[in-house]
C-alpha positions in Angstrom: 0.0 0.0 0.0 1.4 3.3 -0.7 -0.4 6.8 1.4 -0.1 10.0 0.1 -1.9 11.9 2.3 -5.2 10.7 2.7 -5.3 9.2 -0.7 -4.5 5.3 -0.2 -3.2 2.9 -3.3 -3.8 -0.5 -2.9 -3.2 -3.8 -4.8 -5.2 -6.9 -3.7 -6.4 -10.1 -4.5 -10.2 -10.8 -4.7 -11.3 -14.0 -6.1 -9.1 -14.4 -9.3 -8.6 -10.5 -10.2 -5.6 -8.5 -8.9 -7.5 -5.2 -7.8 -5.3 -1.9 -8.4 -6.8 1.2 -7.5 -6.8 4.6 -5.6 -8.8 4.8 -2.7 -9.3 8.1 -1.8 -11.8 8.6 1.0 -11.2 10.5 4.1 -11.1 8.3 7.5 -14.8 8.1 8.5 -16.3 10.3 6.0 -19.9 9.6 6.0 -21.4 9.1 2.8 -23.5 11.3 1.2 -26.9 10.0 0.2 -27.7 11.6 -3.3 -31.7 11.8 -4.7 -34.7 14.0 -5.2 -36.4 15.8 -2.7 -39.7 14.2 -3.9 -38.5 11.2 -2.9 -38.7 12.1 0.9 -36.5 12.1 4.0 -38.7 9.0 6.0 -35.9 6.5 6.4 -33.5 5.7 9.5 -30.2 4.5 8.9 -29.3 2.5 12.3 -27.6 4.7 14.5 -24.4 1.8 14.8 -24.1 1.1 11.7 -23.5 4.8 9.8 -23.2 5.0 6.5 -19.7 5.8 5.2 -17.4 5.7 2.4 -15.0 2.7 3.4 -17.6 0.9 5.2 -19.9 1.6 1.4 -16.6 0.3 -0.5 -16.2 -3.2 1.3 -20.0 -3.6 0.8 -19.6 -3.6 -2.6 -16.2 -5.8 -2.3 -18.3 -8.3 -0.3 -21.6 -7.8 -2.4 -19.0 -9.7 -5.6 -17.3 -11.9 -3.4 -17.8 -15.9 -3.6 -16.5 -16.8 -0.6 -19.4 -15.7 0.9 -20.9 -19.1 -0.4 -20.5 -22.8 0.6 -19.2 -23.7 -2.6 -17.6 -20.4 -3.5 -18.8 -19.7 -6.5 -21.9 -18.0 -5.6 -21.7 -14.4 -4.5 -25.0 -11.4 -4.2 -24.8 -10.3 -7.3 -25.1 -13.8 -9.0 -29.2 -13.7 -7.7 -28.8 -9.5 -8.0 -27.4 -8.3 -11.1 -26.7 -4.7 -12.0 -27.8 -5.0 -15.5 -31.0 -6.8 -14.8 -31.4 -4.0 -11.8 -30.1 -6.6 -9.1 -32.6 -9.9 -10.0 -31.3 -12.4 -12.5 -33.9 -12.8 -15.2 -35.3 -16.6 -13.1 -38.4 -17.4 -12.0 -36.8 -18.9 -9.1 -32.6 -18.8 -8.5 -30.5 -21.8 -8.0 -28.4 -21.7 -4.8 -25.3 -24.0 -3.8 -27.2 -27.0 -3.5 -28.9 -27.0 -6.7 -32.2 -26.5 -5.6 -34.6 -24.0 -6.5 -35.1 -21.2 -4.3 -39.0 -20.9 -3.3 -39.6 -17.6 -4.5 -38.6 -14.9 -7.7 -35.9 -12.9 -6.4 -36.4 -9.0 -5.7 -34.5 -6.6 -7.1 -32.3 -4.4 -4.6 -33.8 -0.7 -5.1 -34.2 2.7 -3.1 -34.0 0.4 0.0 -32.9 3.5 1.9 -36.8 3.5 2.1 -37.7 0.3 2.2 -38.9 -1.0 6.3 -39.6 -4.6 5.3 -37.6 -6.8 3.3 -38.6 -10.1 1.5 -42.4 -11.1 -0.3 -43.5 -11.8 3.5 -41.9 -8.8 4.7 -39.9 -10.9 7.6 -36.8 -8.8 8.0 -37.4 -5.4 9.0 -33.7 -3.8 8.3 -31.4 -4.6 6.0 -29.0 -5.8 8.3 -31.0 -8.5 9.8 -32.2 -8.8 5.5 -28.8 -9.5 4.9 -28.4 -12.5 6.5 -30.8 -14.5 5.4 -29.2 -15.4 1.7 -26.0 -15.9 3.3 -26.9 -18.7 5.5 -30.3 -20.4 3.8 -28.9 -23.8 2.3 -30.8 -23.3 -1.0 -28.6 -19.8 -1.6 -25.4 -19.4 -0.6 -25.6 -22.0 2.1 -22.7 -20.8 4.9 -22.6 -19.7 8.3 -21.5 -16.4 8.4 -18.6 -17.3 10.9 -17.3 -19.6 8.0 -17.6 -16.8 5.8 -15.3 -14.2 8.1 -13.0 -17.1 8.7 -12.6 -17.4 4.7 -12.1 -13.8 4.6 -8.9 -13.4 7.0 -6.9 -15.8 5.1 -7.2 -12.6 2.0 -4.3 -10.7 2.5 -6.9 -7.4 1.6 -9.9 -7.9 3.7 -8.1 -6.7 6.8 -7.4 -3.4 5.6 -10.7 -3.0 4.2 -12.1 -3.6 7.1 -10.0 -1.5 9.7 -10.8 1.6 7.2 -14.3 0.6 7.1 -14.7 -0.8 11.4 -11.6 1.3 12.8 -9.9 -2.4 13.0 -8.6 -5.2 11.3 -11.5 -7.5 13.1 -13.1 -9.5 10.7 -16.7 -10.6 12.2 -20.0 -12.0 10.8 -21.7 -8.4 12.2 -19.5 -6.4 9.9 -19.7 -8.6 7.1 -23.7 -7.9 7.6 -23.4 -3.9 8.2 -21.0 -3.4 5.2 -23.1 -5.3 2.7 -26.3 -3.4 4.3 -24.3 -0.1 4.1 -23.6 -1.0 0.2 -27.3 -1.8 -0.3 -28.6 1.2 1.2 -26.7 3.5 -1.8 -28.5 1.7 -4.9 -31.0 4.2 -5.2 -32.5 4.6 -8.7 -33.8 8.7 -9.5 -33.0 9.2 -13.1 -35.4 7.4 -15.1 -37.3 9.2 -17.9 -40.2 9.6 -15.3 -38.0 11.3 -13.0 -37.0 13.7 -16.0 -40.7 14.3 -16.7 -41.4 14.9 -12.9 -38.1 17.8 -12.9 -39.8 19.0 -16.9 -36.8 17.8 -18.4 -38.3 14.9 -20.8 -41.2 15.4 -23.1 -43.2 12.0 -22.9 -44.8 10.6 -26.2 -48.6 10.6 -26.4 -49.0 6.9 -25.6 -46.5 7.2 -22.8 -48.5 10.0 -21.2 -51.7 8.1 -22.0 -50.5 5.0 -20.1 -49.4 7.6 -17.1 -52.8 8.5 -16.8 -54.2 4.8 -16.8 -51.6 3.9 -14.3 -52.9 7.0 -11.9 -56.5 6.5 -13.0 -59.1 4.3 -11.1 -62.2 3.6 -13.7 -64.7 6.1 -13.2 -67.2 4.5 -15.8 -70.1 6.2 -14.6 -68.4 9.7 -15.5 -66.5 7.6 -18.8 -63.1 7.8 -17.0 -60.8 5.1 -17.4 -57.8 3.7 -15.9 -55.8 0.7 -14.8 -55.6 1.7 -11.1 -52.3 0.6 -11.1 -51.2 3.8 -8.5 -53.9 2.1 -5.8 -50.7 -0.1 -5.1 -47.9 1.4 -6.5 -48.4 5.0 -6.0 -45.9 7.6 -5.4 -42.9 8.9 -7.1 -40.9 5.5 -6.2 -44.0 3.5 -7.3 -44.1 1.4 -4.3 -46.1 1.4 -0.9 -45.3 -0.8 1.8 -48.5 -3.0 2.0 -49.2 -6.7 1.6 -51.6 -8.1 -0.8 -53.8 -10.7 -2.8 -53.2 -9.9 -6.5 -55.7 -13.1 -6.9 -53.2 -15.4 -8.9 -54.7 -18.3 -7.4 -57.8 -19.4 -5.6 -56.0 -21.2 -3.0 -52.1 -20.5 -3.1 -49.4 -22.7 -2.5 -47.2 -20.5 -0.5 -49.6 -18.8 2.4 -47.4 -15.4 1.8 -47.2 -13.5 4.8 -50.1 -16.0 6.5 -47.5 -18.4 7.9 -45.9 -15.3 9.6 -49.6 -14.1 11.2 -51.3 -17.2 11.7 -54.4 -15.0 9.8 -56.8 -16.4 7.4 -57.5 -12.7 6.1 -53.6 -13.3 5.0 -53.6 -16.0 3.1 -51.9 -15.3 -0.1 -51.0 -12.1 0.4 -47.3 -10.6 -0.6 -45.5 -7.6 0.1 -46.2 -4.9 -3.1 -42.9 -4.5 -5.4 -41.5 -1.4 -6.6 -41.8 -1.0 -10.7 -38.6 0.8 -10.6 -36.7 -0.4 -13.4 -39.7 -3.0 -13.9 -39.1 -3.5 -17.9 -35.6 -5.2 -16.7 -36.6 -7.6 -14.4 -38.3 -10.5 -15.7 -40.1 -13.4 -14.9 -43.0 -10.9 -12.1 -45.1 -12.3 -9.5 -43.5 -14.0 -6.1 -42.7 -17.1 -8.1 -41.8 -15.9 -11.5 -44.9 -17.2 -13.6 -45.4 -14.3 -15.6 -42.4 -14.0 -18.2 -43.5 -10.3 -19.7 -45.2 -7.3 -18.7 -48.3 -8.2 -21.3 -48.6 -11.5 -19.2 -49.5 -9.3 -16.0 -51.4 -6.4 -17.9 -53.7 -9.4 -19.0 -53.9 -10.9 -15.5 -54.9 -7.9 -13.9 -57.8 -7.2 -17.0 -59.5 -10.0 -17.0 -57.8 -13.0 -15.0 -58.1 -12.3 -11.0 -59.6 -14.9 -9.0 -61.6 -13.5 -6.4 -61.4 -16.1 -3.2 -59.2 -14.5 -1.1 -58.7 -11.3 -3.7 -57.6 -8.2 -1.6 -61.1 -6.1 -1.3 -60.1 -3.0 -3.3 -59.7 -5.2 -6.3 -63.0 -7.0 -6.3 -64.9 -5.7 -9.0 -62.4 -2.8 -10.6 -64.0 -2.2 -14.1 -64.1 0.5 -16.9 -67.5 -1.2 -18.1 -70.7 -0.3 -16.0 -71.6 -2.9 -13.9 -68.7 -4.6 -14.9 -66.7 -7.2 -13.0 -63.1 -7.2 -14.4 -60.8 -4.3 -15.6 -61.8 -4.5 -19.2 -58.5 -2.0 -20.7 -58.3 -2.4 -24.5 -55.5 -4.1 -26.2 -54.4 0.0 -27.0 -54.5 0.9 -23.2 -52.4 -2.0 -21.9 -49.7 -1.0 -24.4 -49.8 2.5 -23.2 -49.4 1.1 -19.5 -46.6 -0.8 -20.4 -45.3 2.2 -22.6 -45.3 4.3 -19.3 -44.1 1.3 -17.1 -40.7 1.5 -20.0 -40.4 5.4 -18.5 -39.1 3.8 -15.3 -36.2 2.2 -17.0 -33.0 3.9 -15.2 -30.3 3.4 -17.6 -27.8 5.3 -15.3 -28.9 3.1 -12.2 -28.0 -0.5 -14.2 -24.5 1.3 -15.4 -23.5 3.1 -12.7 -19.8 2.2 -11.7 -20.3 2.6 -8.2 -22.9 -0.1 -8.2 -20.7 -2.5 -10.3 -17.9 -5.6 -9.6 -14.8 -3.6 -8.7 -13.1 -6.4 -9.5 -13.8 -5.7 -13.6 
C-alpha cells in the first residue's frame, strides 16, 4: 500500500482479479446519500451502523465476493445483477445446492426507504435482511462465521475492514453492516419519469396516456378510465409498503405472509414491489410465472380470482356494472409504454454499483 496523504493505493487479490486502484476517502467520511427531494426524507439508517465511504466500499467488495458461499462460486450479485437492476432474469434462483429457491428474487432498489424486506416482509432492516441469503442452504448456504473465517486468510480484507470498522476484526456483524451499508446507496432517480417529474423529458402521447391509466381508477359512470395501477404502486418510487392478494390463485401454495400471522385474512398475500426499473426484471409475480409485462397487464384485466382477492380489487371495471378491468388491447400497451419510462439506464450502469473487481 502506498499513502499520500489521505489518498490510499492499494493492490489486492479478490477471487481471481488482482484489484489496483486509488482509494481516496477520508477516514470516517460519511457518505453522502444523493436523490430528489420528492423522494422524501422518511428512512432511519441505524444509529451503529452509519453509512460511510469505506464501510460503502467493502460492501460492494463483499456484495461480488464468492467466498461468501458454501461452494464459493456464488456471491449477491449472482441472484442481484446490476444489468437486470439486481434480480437475475429466473423465476426462481439456483443456490449452492442446486435447488430451486421458493420464491422470484427481488430486485435491490431505493432500500434506503424500504422497512420490510422479502415477499413476506420478515426482515425489517437490511442488516437482519442480509443474513438470510448468506446462510439459507438453497442460496449461498454458509454460516457467516465460516464466511469471516474465509475472509482473513485474503491478505486485503483486513485493511478494508479496519478503514471501514476502525480495525482489522473481521466478524459476521460487519460482514452484515457493510453489505447493508452497500445496499442502502443503490438508489434509482434518473429514469425518464424522473426527467418528466423535474420538466426535463417530453413523454410521447402513448406514454403520457398509459401515465394517466396507471394513476387512474375507472370512473365509468363519468366515462373515465384507468388501470388503477397507482392504488398499489403509487408515489414517485411507485411502491407502498403493504401486503396483498393480487388473486393469482384461488388457494395458493405459499400462504405469503399468513405463515408469519397465523391469519386467514392473510392467506396469499405478498409484500407490493416497486416497478422501478420493472421492464428489466423478468419473470413478475412472487414465483416468477409471468415471463412479460403483457402476461401481468392481461392478469390484472380479466384474469383475477376473487377467493381470497384483496377487497379493493373485487370488482375494478371501466365497463358499467362490470366485474373485471376491461382495458383495451391500445390501453395495456400505453401502461406498459409508461411502465418503459421507469427504465434507469444510469442506475443499471453506474460504476459505483458495479464488480470492482472488472
Amino acid at each position: 500500500m502506498i499513502c499520500l496523504g489521505r489518498t490510499f493505493k492499494i493492490w489486492f487479490t479478490i477471487g481471481s482479479f488482482i484489484l489496483l486502484g486509488w482509494v481516496s476517502f477520508e477516514a470516517d467520511a460519511p457518505y453522502q446519500f444523493s436523490y430528489p427531494e420528492n423522494f422524501g426524507n422518511r428512512f432511519k439508517v441505524p444509529a451503529n451502523n452509519p453509512t460511510t465511504k469505506y464501510g460503502v466500499y467493502l460492501g460492494r467488495v463483499l456484495f461480488y465476493e464468492t467466498r461468501l458461499s458454501a461452494n464459493n462460486r456464488i456471491s449477491c450479485a449472482s441472484c442481484h445483477q446490476q444489468s437486470k437492476a439486481f434480480t437475475d432474469g429466473k423465476a426462481l434462483s439456483i443456490g449452492v445446492d442446486g435447488v430451486p429457491t421458493s420464491r422470484n428474487t427481488m430486485a435491490l432498489v431505493n432500500l434506503l426507504w424500504t422497512r420490510k424486506f422479502f415477499w413476506d416482509g420478515r426482515s425489517t432492516g437490511l442488516e437482519e435482511q442480509a443474513a438470510f441469503p448468506l446462510t439459507d442452504p438453497h442460496e449461498m448456504g454458509q454460516p457467516i462465521e465460516v464466511s469471516a473465517h474465509k475472509l482473513r486468510a485474503v491478505k486485503a480484507y483486513p485493511l478494508l475492514f479496519k478503514r471501514a470498522f476502525g480495525d482489522t476484526a473481521i466478524t459476521p456483524e460487519r460482514i452484515v453492516k457493510a453489505l447493508s451499508q452497500f445496499e442502502r446507496t443503490l438508489i434509482s432517480a434518473n429514469s425518464p419519469y424522473d426527467r418528466y417529474l423535474k420538466k426535463e423529458y417530453q413523454p410521447t402521447s402513448i406514454e403520457l396516456e398509459g401515465m394517466a391509466l396507471f394513476m387512474n381508477s375507472p370512473e365509468p359512470n363519468i366515462k373515465r378510465r384507468g388501470a388503477d395501477c397507482a392504488h398499489c404502486h403509487g408515489g414517485v418510487k411507485t411502491y407502498k409498503e403493504l401486503f396483498h392478494n393480487n388473486g393469482l390463485d384461488s388457494i395458493s401454495r405459499d400462504n405469503g405472509i399468513q405463515a408469519l400471522t397465523g391469519l386467514d385474512s392473510d392467506h396469499g398475500r405478498f409484500k407490493v414491489p416497486t416497478l422501478r426499473n420493472i421492464a428489466l426484471t423478468a419473470p413478475y409475480m412472487h414465483d416468477g410465472r409471468f415471463t412479460s409485462l403483457e402476461q401481468v397487464l392481461d392478469h390484472y384485466n380479466a384474469h383475477l380470482r376473487t377467493t381470497h382477492l384483496s377487497s379493493f380489487l373485487k370488482g375494478v371495471s371501466n365497463a358499467k356494472g362490470g366485474t373485471t378491468l376491461q382495458l383495451t388491447t391500445y390501453e395495456k400497451k400505453a401502461v406498459i409504454a409508461f411502465l418503459n419510462m421507469l427504465t434507469d439506464s444510469s442506475f443499471v450502469n453506474n460504476p459505483e454499483f458495479s464488480d470492482p473487481n472488472q
